[in-house]
N, C-alpha and C positions, 0 to 999 in steps of 0.2 A: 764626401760621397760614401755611401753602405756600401760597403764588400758582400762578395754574392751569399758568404755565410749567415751574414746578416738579414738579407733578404728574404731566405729563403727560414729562415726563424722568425721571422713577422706573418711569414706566410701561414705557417704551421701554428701560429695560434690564432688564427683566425676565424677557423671554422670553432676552436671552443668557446670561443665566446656566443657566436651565435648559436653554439647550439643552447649554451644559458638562456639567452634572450629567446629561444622557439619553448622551452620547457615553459620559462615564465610566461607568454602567451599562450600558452595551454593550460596553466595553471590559472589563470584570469577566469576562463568560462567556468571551470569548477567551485571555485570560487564563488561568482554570481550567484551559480545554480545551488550551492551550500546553503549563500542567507538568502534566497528566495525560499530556499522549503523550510528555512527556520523562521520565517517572517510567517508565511502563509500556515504552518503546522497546525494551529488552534481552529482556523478554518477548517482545515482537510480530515483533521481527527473529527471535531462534532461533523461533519457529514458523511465521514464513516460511522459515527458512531448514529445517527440517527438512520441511515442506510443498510447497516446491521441488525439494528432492532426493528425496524421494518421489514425485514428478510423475513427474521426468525421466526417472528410473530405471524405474518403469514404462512410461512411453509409449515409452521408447526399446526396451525390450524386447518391449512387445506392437507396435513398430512394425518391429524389425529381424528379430526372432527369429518372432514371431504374424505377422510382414506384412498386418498391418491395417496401414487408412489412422488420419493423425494422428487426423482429429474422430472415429472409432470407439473411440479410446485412450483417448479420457475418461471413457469409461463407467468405465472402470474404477476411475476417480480414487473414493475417501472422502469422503463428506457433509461440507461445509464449505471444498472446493478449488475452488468457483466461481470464485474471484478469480485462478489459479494459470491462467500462458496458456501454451500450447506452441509450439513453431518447431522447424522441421526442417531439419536440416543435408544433402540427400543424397548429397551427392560425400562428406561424411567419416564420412557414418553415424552421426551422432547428433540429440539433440534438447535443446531449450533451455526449460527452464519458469521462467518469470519470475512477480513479484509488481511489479506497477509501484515502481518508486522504492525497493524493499524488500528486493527478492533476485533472485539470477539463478543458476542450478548447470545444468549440462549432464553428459549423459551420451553416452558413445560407445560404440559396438560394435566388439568387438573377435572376431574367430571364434577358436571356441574357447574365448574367455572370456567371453561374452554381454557384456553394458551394462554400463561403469562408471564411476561418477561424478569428473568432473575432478579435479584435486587443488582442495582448498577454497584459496583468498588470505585468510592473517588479516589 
């Protein structure tokens, strides 16, 4: 038979273990979600990056060419470009649409040849 010293020292490591086993099922979902955005990544970048250059290229053009102000330029933007921010260059005539952490493309005005887009960096 366990003596009550006993007992009560089986007790007392009981809750450490489980608490291993609640961190390791917490660390499971992050996990998942890690190699889902690194599976997915090459995806989610070219549709930022083509999302981007679709911004810029409009907003620079309905802002150099339309002379609308930048925040009336979004109206124009496509269902689903919420995330996609603008910035305005105006000594060099262009605009910068960004996706945080994800993409960035600018577009510039040139007369004569309206808005166009930087050269891309592979």
């Amino acid at each position: 038979m366990a003596t009550t010293q006993q007992k009560s020292s089986r007790k007392s490591r009981r809750p450490a273990s489980r608490g291993r086993h609640r961190r390791r099922w917490l660390l499971l979902p992050l996990a998942l979600l890690a190699g889902l955005a690194a599976w997915y990544w090459p995806t989610i970048h070219g549709y930022a990056i083509t999302g981007t250059s679709y911004g810029a290229r409009v907003a620079c053009s309905c802002r150099f060419v339309g002379g609308r102000g930048l925040a009336d330029c979004k109206k124009d933007f496509e269902p689903g470009m919420e995330f996609v921010m603008l910035s305005e260059d105006a000594s060099a005539q262009s605009v910068t649409a960004r996706i945080p952490l994800i993409s960035s493309q600018t577009a510039t005005y040139r007369p004569g040849w309206g808005c166009q887009l930087q050269r891309w960096k592979d």
